[in-house]
C-alpha positions in Angstrom: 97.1 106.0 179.7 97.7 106.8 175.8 100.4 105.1 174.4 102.3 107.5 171.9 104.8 106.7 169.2 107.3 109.0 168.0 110.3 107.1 166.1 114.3 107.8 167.5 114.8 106.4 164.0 118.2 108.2 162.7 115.7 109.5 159.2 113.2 110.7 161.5 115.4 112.3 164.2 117.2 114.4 161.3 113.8 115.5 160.3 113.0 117.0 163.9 111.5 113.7 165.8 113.6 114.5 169.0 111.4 118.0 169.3 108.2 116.9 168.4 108.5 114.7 171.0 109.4 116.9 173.4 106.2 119.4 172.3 103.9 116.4 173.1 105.2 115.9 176.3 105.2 119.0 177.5 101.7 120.1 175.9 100.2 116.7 177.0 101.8 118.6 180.9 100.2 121.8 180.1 96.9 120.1 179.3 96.7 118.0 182.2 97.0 114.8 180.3 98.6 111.7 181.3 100.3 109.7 178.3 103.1 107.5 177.7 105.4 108.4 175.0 107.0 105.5 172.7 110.2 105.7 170.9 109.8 103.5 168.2 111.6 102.8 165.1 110.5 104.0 161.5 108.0 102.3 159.9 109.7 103.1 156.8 107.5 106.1 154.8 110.3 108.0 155.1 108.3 110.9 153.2 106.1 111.5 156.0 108.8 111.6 158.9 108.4 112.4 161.6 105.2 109.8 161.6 103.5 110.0 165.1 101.0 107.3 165.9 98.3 106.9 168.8 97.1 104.0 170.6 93.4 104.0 170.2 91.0 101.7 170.7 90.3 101.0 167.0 94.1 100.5 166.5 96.9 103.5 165.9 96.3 106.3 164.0 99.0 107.9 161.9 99.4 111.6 161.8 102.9 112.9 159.4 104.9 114.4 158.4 104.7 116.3 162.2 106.3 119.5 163.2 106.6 120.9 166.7 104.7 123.7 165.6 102.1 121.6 164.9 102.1 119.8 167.8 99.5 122.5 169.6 97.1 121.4 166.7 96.8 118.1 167.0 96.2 117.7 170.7 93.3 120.1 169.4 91.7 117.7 167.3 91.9 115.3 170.1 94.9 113.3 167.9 95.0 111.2 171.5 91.2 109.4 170.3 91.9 109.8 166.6 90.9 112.6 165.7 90.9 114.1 162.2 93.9 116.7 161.0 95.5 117.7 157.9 98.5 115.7 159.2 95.9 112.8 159.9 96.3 109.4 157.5 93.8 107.2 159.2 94.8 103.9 161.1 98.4 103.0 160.2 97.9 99.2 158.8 95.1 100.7 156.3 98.1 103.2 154.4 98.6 102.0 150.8 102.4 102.2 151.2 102.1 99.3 153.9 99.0 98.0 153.2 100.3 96.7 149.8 103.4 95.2 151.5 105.1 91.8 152.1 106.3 92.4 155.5 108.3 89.6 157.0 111.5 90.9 158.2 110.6 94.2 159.0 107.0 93.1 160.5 107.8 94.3 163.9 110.1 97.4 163.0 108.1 100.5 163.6 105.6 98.6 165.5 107.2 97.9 168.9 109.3 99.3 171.2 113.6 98.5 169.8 114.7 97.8 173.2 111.6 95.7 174.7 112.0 92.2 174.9 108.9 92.0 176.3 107.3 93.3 173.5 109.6 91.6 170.9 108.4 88.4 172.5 104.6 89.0 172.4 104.9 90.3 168.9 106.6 86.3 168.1 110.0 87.1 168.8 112.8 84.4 169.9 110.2 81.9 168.6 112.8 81.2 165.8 115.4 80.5 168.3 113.2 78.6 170.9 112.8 75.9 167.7 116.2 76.3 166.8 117.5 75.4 170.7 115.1 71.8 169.6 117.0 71.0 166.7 120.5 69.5 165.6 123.1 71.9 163.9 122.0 69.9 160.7 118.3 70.2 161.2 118.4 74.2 161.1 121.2 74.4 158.2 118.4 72.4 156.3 116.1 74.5 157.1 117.5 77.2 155.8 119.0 75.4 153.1 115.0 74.4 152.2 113.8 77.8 152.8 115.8 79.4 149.6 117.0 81.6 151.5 120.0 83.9 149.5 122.3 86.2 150.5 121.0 89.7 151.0 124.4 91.5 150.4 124.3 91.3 146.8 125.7 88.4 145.7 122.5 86.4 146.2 124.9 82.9 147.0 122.3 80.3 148.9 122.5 81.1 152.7 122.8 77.2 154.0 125.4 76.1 151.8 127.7 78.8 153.3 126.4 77.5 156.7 126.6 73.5 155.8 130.1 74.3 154.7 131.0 76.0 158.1 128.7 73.7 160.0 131.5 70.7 158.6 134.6 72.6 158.8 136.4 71.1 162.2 137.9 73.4 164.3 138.2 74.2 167.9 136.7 77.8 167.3 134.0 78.9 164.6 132.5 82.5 164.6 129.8 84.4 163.0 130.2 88.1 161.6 127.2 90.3 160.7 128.2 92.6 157.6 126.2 95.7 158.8 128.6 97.8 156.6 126.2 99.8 154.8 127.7 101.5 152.1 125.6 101.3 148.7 124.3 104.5 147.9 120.2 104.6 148.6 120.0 101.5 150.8 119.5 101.9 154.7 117.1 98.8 155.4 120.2 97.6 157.6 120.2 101.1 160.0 116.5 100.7 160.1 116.3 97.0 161.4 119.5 97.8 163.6 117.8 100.8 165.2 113.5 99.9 165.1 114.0 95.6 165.8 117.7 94.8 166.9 116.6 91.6 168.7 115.4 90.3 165.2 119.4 90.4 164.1 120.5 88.8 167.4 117.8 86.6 167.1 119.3 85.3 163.7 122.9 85.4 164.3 122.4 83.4 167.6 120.3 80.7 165.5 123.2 80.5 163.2 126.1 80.4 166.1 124.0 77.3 167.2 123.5 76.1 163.6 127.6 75.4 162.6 128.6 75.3 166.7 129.7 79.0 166.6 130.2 80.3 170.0 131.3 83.5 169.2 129.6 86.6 166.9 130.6 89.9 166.1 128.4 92.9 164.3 130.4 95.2 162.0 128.7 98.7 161.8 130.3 101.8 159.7 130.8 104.6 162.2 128.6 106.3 160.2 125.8 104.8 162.4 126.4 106.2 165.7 122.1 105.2 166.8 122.4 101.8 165.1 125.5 101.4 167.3 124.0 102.5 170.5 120.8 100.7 169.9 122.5 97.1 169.0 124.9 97.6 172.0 121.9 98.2 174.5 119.7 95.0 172.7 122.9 92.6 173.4 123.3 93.5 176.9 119.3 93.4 177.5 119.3 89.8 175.5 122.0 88.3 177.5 120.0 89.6 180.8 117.3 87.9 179.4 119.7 84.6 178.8 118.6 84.7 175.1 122.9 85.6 175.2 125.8 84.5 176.6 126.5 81.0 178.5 123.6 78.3 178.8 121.2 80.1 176.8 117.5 79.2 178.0 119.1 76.3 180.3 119.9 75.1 176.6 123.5 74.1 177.0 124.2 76.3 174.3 126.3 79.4 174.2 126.6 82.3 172.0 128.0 85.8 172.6 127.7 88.6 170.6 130.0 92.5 170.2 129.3 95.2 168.5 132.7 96.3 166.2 132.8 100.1 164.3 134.3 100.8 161.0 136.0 103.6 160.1 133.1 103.7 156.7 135.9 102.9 154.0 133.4 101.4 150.9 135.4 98.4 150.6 134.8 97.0 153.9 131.6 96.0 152.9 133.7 93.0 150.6 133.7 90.4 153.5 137.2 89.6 153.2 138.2 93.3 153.8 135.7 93.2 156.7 137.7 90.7 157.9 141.0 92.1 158.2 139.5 95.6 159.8 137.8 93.2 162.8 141.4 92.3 163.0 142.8 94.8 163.7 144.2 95.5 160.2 144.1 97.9 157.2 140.7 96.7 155.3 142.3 95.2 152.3 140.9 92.3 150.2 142.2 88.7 150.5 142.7 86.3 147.6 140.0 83.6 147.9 140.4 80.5 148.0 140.4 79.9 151.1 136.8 80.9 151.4 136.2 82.2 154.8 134.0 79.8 155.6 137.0 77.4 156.1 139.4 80.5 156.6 137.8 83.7 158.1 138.2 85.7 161.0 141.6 85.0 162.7 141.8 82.1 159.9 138.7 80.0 161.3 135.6 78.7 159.8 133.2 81.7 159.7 129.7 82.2 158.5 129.3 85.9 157.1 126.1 87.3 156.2 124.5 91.0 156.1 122.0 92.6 158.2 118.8 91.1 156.1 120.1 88.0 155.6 120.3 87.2 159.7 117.0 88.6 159.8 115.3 87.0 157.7 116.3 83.4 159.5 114.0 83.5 162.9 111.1 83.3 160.6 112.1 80.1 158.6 112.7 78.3 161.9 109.7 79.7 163.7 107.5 79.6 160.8 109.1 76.7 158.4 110.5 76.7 155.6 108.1 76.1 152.8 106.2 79.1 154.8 109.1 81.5 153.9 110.0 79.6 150.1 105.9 80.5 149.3 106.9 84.1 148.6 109.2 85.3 145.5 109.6 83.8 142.2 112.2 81.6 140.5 115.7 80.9 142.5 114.6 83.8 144.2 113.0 82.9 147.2 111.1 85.4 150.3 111.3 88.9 150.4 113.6 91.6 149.8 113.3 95.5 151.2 113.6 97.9 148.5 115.0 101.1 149.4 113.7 104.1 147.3 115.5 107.0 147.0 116.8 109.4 145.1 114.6 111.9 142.8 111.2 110.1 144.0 108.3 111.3 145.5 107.7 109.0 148.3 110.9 107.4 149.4 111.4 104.5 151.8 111.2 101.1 152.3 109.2 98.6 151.0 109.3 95.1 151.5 108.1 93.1 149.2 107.7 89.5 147.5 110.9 88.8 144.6 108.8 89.5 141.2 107.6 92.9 141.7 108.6 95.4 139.0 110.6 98.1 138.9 107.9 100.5 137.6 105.3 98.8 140.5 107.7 100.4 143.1 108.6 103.7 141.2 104.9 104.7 140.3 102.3 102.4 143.0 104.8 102.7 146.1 107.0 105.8 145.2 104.7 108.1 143.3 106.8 108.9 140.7 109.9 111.3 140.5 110.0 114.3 143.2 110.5 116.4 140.3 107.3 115.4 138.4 109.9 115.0 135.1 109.7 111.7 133.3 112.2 108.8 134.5 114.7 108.4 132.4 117.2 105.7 134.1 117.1 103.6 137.8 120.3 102.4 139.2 119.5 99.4 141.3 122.1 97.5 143.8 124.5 100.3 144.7 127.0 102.8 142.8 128.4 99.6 140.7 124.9 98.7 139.9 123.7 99.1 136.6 121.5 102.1 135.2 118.2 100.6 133.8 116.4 102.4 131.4 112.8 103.5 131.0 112.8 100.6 128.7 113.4 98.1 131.1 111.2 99.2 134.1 109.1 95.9 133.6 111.5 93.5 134.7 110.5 91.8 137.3 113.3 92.2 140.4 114.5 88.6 139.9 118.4 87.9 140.7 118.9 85.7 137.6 116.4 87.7 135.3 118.2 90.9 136.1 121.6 89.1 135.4 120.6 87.9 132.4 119.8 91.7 131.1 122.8 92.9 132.9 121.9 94.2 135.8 121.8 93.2 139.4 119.4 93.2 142.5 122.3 93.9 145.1 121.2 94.7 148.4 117.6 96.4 147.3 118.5 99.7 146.8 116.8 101.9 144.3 118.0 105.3 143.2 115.8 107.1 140.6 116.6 109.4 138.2 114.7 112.0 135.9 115.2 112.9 131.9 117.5 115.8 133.3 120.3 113.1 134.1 123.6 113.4 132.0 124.2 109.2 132.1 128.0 110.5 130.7 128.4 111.8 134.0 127.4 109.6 135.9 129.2 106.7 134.2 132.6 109.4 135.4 131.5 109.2 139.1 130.8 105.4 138.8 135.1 105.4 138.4 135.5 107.9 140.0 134.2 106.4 143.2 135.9 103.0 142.6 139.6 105.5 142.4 138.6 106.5 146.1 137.4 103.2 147.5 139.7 100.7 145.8 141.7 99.2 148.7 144.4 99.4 146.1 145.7 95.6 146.5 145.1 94.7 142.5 146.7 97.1 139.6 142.8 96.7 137.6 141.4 98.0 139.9 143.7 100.6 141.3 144.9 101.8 138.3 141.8 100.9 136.0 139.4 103.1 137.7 141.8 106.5 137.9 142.5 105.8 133.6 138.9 104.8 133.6 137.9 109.1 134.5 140.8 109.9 132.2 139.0 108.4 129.1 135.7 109.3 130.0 136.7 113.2 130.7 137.9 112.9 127.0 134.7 111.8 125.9 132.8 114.3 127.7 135.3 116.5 125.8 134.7 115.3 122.8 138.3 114.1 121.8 138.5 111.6 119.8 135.2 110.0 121.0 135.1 106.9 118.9 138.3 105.7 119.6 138.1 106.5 123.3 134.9 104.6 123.5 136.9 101.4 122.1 139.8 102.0 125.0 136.6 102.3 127.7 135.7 99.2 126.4 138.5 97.6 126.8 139.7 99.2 130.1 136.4 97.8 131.4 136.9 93.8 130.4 140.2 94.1 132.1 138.8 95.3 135.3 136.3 92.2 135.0 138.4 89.5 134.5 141.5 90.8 136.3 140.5 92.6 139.4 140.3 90.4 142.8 137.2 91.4 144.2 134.0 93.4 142.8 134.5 96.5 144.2 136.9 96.7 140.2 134.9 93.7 138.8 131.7 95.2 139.5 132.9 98.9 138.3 132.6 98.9 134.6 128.2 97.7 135.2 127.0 101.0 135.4 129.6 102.4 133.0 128.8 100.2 130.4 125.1 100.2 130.9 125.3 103.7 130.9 127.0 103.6 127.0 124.5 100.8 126.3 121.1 102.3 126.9 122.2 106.0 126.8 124.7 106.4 124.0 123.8 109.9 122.9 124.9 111.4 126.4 128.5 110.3 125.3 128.2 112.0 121.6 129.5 114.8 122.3 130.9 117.6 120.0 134.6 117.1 118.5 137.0 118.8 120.7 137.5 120.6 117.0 134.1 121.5 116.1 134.0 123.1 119.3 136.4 125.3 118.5 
């Protein structure tokens, strides 16, 4: 029987994926023709969604973007044994856009089956955790410790001293939270690992509940995500069926449970602090630090937090080592990352690759250039408080300290291109203008900052009394630094000020008198 794969993948059900699948079926009826159909998660060439693959004997074969219309079509080329078709792109490994990829955490994710465990273990999965089971608590922190492994949320702090520090903490509780708030504008490598290979993040948030002698997880998902929801819920009552969850895991000794929790999608819930207070029942507002919350986190005991890609990225360091996982990246900057490309680009998605890869290696070999065909003007990489690289600076290698040192950040991958059409004045206003409507409102820099901060910057654009408003901006922005409590207002002023920085003639703008 041919196996066929057509993704439930939220990106390619919006694009039609739930009806294409249904044409196959019922054609493959019509025609007599016995197949299986696969629901498989996105691959991540999000510009040729719906992608439908076959099971041939030379491998699968990748036919996108598909249409139910065309559906008809390709069972007329004989798409079941390959077949050739405009929609056709040959075997699947063999496409540049993957082909030229690192692919570690997201190796099985469009590949098998979300919500086999069977096929997540003969594709290597829970061999992370089988070692871990092996170890002591001190053995895997230094594992991951030795790996390099960083923080995938943005702040890029090393993964096993946050889990050493928790690991020592005594208490008669510990916990592990999973930061699956996906916010950052452009970035959805979390709802893509939630929803094509879940098992891989309860895979590395049970390693880590073993780790620091947490007995007790929870995965925080904005509402926002009602598939990645559904699909982590199913995965954690299929692992615990499996007894890769719950009590005596693998006649281990070891326990570890895992829960699914929903946000209500407010921005500053991503900040693990506010995170915490929502899984508690509280209004999501930020908390002074110290204490850290590995000493003092949820329900004021020692918690490791990490996001989606950090988790993920841990089965592979204990299945495969450490020094297997530190070979890849440059610098302080160890493994992989997932880049998320979108905005005006031609071929948007995700690619994982290596730290070192340029910014104009994925905006011109991976993404084709701008969807427009214009000239890129400016990149914001890490999120809305990200800075906005210039056309200038596309060579920099995606490094977190060499982006730092130019001003910039790596964040959580995501890359949002824009053309020489941009008004960088503009988009400096929504940069505040997003931190007045997510700011929790706990610190007056930040509260108050960020609603003055669109004041000033709608005189600007004005063109009132540009020179001197430029000096208040200025200003207004070092307070928010230095004085606000977390970096949803510390963070604000990056793409501001980078914007005035690289791109000072979009704020010369003619005198409100001149104008006249």
């Amino acid at each position: 029987m041919t196996r066929v794969f057509i993704p439930d993948d939220a990106a390619a059900l919006s694009m039609g994926a739930d009806k294409v699948a249904a044409a196959v079926k019922a054609e493959a009826g019509k025609r007599g023709l016995e197949i299986e159909i696969i629901r498989n998660g996105s691959r991540g060439l999000l510009f040729i969604e719906p992608l439908v693959e076959v099971e041939t004997a030379k491998g699968r074969v990748a036919y996108g973007p598909v249409a139910a219309k065309d559906v008809a079509s390709l069972f007329d080329a004989d798409f079941l044994n390959g077949g050739k078709h405009r929609l056709g792109h040959g075997p699947t490994e063999e496409i540049d856009y993957l082909k030229k990829q690192e692919r570690l955490t997201f190796a099985r994710c469009g590949v098998i089956d979300p919500l086999s465990i069977e096929d997540y273990v003969a594709h290597g999965g829970f061999a992370g955790l089988t070692a871990a089971l092996r170890k002591s608590g001190a053995d895997i922190v230094k594992d991951v410790t030795d790996s390099g492994l960083r923080g995938r949320g943005g702040a890029g702090f090393p993964t096993g001293i946050k889990w050493k520090t928790v690991l020592d903490a005594k208490a008669d509780q510990k916990y592990v939270c999973c930061n699956a708030d996906e916010g950052d504008s452009g970035t959805f490598a979390d709802r893509m690992l939630m929803e094509g290979d879940p098992f891989t993040l309860i895979e590395g948030m049970t390693i880590a509940g073993i780790a620091v002698g947490a007995t007790k997880g929870l995965i925080y998902i904005r509402s926002e995500y009602p598939h990645a929801i559904a699909k982590m819920k199913q995965a954690i009552a299929k692992a615990a069926a499996a007894r890769f969850l719950g009590d005596n895991i693998q006649d281990s000794g070891k326990s570890f449970t895992l829960a699914v929790r929903t946000g209500a999608g407010a921005y500053i819930c991503g900040e693990e602090t506010s995170m915490l207070d929502s899984l508690e029942g509280k209004r999501g507002m930020v908390r002074p630090k110290p204490p850290i919350p590995a000493l003092e986190g949820l329900f004021g005991k020692p918690t490791i937090i990490n996001n989606v890609l950090s988790f993920a990225a841990v089965p592979d360091i204990l299945s495969k080592g450490p020094e297997f996982y530190k070979n890849y990246g440059m610098g302080r900057s160890r493994g992989t990352l997932p880049f998320q490309l979108a905005g005006n680009i031609k071929h948007g998605g995700l690619v994982e690759k290596a730290f070192g890869i340029s910014l104009r290696q994925l905006l011109e070999d991976f993404g084709g250039g701008t969807h427009s065909g214009r000239p890129a003007r400016a990149i914001q990489v890490g999120g809305p408080l990200g800075s906005y690289v210039p056309a200038s600076q596309f060579d920099l290698p995606m490094d977190y300290e060499t982006f730092a040192a130019n001003g910039a950040m790596v964040g959580h991958g995501g890359i949002v291109v824009f053309d020489d059409t941009v008004d960088m004045a503009l988009q400096a206003r929504f940069a505040m203008e997003f931190c007045a409507i997510e700011s929790c409102g706990k610190c007056t820099p930040c509260r108050i900052g960020s609603v003055r901060g669109v004041e000033v910057i709608d005189r600007i654009i004005a063109g009132i009394e540009r020179d001197k408003n430029l000096i208040v901006l200025d200003d207004l922005c070092q307070t928010m630094v230095e004085g606000s409590l977390c970096a949803m207002g510390g963070l604000t002023p990056m793409p501001v000020q980078s914007a005035i920085k690289h791109f000072p003639e979009d704020f010369d703008r003619p005198t409100a008198k001149a104008a006249e």
